[in-house]
KOLVEX-569030 format. One record per residue (C-alpha): residue in one letter; x, y, z. Coordinates in steps of 0.25 Angstrom, whole numbers, padded with zeros to 4 digits. Layout:
BEGIN
+-----+-------+-------+-------+
: res :     x :     y :     z :
+-----+-------+-------+-------+
:   a :     X :     Y :     Z :
...
+-----+-------+-------+-------+
REM end
This chain:
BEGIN
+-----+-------+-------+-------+
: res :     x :     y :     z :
+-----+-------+-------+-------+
:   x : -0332 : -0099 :  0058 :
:   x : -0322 : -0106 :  0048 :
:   x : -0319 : -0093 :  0043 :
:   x : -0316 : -0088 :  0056 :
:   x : -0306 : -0097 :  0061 :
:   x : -0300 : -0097 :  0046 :
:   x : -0298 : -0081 :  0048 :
:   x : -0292 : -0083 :  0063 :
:   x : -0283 : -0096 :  0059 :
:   x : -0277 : -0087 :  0048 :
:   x : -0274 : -0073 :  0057 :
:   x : -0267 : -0083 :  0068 :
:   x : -0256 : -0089 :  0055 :
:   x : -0253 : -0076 :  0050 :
:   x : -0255 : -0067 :  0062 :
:   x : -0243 : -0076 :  0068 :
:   x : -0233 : -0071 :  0060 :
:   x : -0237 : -0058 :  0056 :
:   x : -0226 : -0050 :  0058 :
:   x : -0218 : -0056 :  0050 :
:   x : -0227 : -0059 :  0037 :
:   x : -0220 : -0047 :  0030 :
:   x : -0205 : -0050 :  0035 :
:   x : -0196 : -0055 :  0027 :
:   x : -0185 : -0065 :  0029 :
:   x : -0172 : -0059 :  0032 :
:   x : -0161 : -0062 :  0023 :
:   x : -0149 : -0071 :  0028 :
:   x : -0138 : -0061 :  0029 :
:   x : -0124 : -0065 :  0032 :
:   x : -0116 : -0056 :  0037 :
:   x : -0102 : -0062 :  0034 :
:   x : -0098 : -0054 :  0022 :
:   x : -0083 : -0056 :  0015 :
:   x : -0081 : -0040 :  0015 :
:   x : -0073 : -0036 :  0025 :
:   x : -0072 : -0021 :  0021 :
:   x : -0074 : -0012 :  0011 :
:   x : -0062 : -0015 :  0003 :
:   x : -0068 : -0030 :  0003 :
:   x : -0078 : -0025 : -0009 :
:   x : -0065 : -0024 : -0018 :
:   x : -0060 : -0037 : -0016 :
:   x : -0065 : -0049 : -0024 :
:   x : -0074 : -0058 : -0019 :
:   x : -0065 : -0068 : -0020 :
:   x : -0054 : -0062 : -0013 :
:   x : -0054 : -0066 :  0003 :
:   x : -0054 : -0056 :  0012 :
:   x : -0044 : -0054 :  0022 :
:   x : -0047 : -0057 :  0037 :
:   x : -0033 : -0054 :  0042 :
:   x : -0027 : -0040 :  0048 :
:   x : -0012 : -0044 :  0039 :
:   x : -0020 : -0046 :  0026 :
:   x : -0022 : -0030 :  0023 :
:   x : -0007 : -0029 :  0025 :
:   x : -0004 : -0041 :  0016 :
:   x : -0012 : -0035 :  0006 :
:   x : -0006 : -0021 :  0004 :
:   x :  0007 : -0029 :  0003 :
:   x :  0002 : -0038 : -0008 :
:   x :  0007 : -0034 : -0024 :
:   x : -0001 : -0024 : -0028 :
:   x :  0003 : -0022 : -0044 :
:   x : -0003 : -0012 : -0050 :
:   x : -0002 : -0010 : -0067 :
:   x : -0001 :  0003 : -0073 :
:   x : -0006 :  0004 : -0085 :
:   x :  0001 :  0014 : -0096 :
:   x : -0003 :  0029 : -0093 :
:   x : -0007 :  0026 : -0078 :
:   x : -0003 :  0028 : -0065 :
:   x : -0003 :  0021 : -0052 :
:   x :  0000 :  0027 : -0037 :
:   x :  0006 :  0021 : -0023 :
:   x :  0003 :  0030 : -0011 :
:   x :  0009 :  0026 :  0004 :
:   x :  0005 :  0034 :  0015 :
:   x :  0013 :  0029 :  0025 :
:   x :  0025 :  0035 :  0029 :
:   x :  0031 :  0022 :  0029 :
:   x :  0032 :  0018 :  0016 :
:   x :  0046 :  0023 :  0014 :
:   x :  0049 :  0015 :  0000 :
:   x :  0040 :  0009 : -0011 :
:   x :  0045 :  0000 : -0023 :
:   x :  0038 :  0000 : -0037 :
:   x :  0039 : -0010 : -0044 :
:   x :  0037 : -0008 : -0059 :
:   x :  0034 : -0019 : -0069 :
:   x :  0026 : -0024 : -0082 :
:   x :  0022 : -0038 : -0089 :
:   x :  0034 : -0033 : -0098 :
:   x :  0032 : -0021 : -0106 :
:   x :  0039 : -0008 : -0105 :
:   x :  0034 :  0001 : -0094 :
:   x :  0037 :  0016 : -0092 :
:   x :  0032 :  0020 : -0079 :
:   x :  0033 :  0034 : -0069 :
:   x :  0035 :  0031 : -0055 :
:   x :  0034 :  0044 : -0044 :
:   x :  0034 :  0044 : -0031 :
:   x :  0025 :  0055 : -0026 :
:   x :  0027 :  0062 : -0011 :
:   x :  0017 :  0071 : -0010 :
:   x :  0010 :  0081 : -0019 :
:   x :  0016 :  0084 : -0031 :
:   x :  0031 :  0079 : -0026 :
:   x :  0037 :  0067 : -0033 :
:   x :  0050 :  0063 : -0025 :
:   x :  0054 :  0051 : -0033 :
:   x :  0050 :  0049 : -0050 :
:   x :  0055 :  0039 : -0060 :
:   x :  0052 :  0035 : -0074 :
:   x :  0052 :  0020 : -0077 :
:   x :  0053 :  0012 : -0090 :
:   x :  0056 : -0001 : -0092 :
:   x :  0058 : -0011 : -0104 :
:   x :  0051 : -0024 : -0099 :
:   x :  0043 : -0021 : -0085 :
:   x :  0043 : -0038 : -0084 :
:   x :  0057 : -0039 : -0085 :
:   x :  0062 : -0025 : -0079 :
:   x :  0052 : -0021 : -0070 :
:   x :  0056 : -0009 : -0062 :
:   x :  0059 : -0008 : -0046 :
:   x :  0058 :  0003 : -0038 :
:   x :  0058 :  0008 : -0023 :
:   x :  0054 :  0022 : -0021 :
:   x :  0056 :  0030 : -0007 :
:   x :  0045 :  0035 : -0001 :
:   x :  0050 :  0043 :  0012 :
:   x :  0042 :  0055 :  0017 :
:   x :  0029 :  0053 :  0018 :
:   x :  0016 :  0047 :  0009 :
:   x :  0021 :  0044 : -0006 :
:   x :  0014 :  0039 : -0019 :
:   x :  0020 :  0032 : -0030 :
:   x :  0016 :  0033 : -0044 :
:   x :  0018 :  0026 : -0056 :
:   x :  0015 :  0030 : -0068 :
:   x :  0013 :  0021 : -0081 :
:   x :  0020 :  0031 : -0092 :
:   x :  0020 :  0020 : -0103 :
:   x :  0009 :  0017 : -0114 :
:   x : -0004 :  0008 : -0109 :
:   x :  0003 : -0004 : -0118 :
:   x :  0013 : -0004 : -0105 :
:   x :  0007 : -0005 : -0091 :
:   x :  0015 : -0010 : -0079 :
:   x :  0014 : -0015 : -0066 :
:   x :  0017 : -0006 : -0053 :
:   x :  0022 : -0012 : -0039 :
:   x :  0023 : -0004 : -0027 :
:   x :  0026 : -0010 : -0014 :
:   x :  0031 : -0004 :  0000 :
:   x :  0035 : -0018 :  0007 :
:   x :  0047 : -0026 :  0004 :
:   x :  0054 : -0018 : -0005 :
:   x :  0068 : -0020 : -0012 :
:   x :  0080 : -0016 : -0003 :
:   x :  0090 : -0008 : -0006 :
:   x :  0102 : -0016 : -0004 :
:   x :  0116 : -0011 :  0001 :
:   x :  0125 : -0011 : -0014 :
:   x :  0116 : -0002 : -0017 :
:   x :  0120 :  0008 : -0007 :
:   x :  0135 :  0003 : -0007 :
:   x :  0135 :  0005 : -0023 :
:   x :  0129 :  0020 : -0024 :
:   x :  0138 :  0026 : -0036 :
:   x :  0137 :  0042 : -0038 :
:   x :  0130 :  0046 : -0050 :
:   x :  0133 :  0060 : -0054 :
:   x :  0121 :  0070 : -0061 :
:   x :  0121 :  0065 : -0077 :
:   x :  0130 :  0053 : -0075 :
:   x :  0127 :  0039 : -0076 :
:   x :  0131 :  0025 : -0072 :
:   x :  0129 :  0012 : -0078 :
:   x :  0129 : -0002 : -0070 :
:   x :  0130 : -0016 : -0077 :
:   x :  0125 : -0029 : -0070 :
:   x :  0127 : -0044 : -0073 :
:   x :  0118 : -0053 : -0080 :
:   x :  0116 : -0059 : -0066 :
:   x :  0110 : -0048 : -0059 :
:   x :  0094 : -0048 : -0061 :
:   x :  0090 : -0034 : -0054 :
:   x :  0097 : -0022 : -0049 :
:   x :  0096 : -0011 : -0040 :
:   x :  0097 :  0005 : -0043 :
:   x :  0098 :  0014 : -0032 :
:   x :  0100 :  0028 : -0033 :
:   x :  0101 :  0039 : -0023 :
:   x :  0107 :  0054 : -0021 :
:   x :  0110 :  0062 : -0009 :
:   x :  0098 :  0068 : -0009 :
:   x :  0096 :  0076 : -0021 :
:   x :  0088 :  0072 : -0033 :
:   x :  0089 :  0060 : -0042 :
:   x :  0088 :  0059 : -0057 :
:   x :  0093 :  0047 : -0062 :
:   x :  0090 :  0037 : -0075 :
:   x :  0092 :  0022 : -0073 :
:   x :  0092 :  0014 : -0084 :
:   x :  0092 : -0002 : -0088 :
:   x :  0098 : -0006 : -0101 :
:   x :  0102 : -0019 : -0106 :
:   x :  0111 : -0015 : -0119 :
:   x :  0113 : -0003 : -0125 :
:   x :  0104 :  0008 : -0124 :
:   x :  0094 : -0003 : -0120 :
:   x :  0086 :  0003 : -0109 :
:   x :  0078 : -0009 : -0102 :
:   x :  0074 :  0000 : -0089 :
:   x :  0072 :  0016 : -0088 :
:   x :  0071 :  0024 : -0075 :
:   x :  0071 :  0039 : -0073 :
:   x :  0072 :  0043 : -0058 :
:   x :  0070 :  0054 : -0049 :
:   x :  0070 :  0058 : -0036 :
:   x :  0070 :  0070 : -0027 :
:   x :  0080 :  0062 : -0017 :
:   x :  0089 :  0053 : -0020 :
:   x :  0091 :  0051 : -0003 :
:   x :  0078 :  0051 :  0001 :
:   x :  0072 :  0044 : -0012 :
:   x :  0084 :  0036 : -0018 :
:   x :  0080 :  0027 : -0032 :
:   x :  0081 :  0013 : -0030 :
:   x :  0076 :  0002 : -0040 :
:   x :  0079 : -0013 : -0045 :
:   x :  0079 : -0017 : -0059 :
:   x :  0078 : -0029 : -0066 :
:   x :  0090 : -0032 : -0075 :
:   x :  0088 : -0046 : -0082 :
:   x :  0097 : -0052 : -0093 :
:   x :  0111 : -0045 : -0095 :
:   x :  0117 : -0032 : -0098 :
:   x :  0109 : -0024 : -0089 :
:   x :  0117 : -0009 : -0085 :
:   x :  0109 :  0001 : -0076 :
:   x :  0113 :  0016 : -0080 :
:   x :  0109 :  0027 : -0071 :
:   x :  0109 :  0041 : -0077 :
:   x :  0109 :  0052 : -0064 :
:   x :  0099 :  0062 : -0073 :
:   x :  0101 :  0074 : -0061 :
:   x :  0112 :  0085 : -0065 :
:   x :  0127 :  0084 : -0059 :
:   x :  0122 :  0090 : -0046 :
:   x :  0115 :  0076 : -0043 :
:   x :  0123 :  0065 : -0041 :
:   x :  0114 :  0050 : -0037 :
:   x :  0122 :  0037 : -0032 :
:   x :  0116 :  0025 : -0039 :
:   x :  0119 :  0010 : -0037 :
:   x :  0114 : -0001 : -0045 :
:   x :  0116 : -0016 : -0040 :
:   x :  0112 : -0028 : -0043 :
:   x :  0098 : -0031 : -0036 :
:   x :  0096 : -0046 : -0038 :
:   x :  0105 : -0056 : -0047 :
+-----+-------+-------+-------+
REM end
């Protein structure tokens, strides 16, 4: 009898709960993960993620520098028909730098070209706004100089340097194969070159020297329309006896208007 009662004791405790001998426990899952999308697997876990709408704009606005190392070449491509102009910002921890910078308007046209060399990229870095009218452009930049020299590359579409009215007020004709030279006080610290035509092409050569034959800055230019894409830069011009000299490269038939005025002082 005692075994009895022993078998039906046992089969009453374990028959209770037997469907869920063989469960097993389920694990505490929270549902509140950090990643908010795809691109989130990218970011650093130490980086917070951004819960506002704005913060996606602030970020494409935010300094995005971009080295180029010797032999290399980086790319900026806009879409949007609204980006009209884009400025380049050329620069080094202060080595030499000789770069190549196109602006590419579809396949296999290059509208706008220039070679850039510089002495010190700390000291002169180079400052550019390029014209992108018609339509989706690229900009390339090319790092023509030895790995010993990389440099760093900024390219920005929002608040970019104006053209300022002397510019326009001061355009001098340049005849095909001719030159002109400008000298600027010790005070001023940065000026502007802006160059245009009447719609035919540019060639020109712009050149920094302090002293004779002392070439601090080298550009080498063209452009398939001096109207529609004009050439305007600043450059840097510390200490004193800084002269600009501009060199119209094209033949007689085409004449440029150049101005160059002080920029900062």
């Amino acid at each position: 009898m005692n075994i009895f009662y022993n078998i039906i004791f046992i089969t009453s405790v374990f028959g209770m709960n037997n469907g869920n001998a063989f469960n097993l426990p389920k694990p505490n899952i929270k549902h509140n993960t950090r990643l908010k999308s795809v691109n989130d697997l990218y970011t650093s876990y130490y980086s917070p993620v951004s819960k506002k709408e704005d913060d996606i704009f602030v970020k494409e606005e935010q300094d995005k520098s971009v080295i180029v190392q010797g032999g290399s070449l980086r790319t900026w491509s806009y879409r949007s028909p609204l980006v009209e102009k884009v400025q380049v910002i050329l620069s080094s921890e202060g080595r030499p730098f000789d770069a190549d910078v196109e602006l590419w308007n579809g396949p296999d046209n290059t509208p706008c070209k220039m070679r850039v060399y510089a002495e010190d990229g700390q000291l002169r870095p180079f400052n550019v706004i390029l014209e992108t009218p018609r339509g989706p452009s690229t900009v390339a930049i090319r790092n023509i100089g030895q790995i010993e020299m990389p440099f760093i590359a900024d390219v920005y579409t929002n608040n970019l340097d104006i053209l300022s009215q002397d510019s326009i007020d001061f355009l001098k004709t340049i005849q095909g194969g001719a030159l002109k030279t400008f000298q600027f006080s010790p005070f001023v610290n940065s000026v502007a070159i802006y160059l245009k035509t009447d719609g035919r092409p540019l060639n020109a050569r712009i050149e920094l020297l302090q002293g004779p034959n002392n070439n601090k800055q080298v550009i080498e230019l063209y452009s398939e329309d001096g109207m529609t894409r004009p050439f305007f830069c600043i450059l840097e011009t510390p200490d004193t006896g800084n002269v600009i000299r501009i060199v119209n490269t094209a033949p007689v038939e085409f004449p440029m208007t150049a101005s160059v005025v002080p920029y900062s002082v």
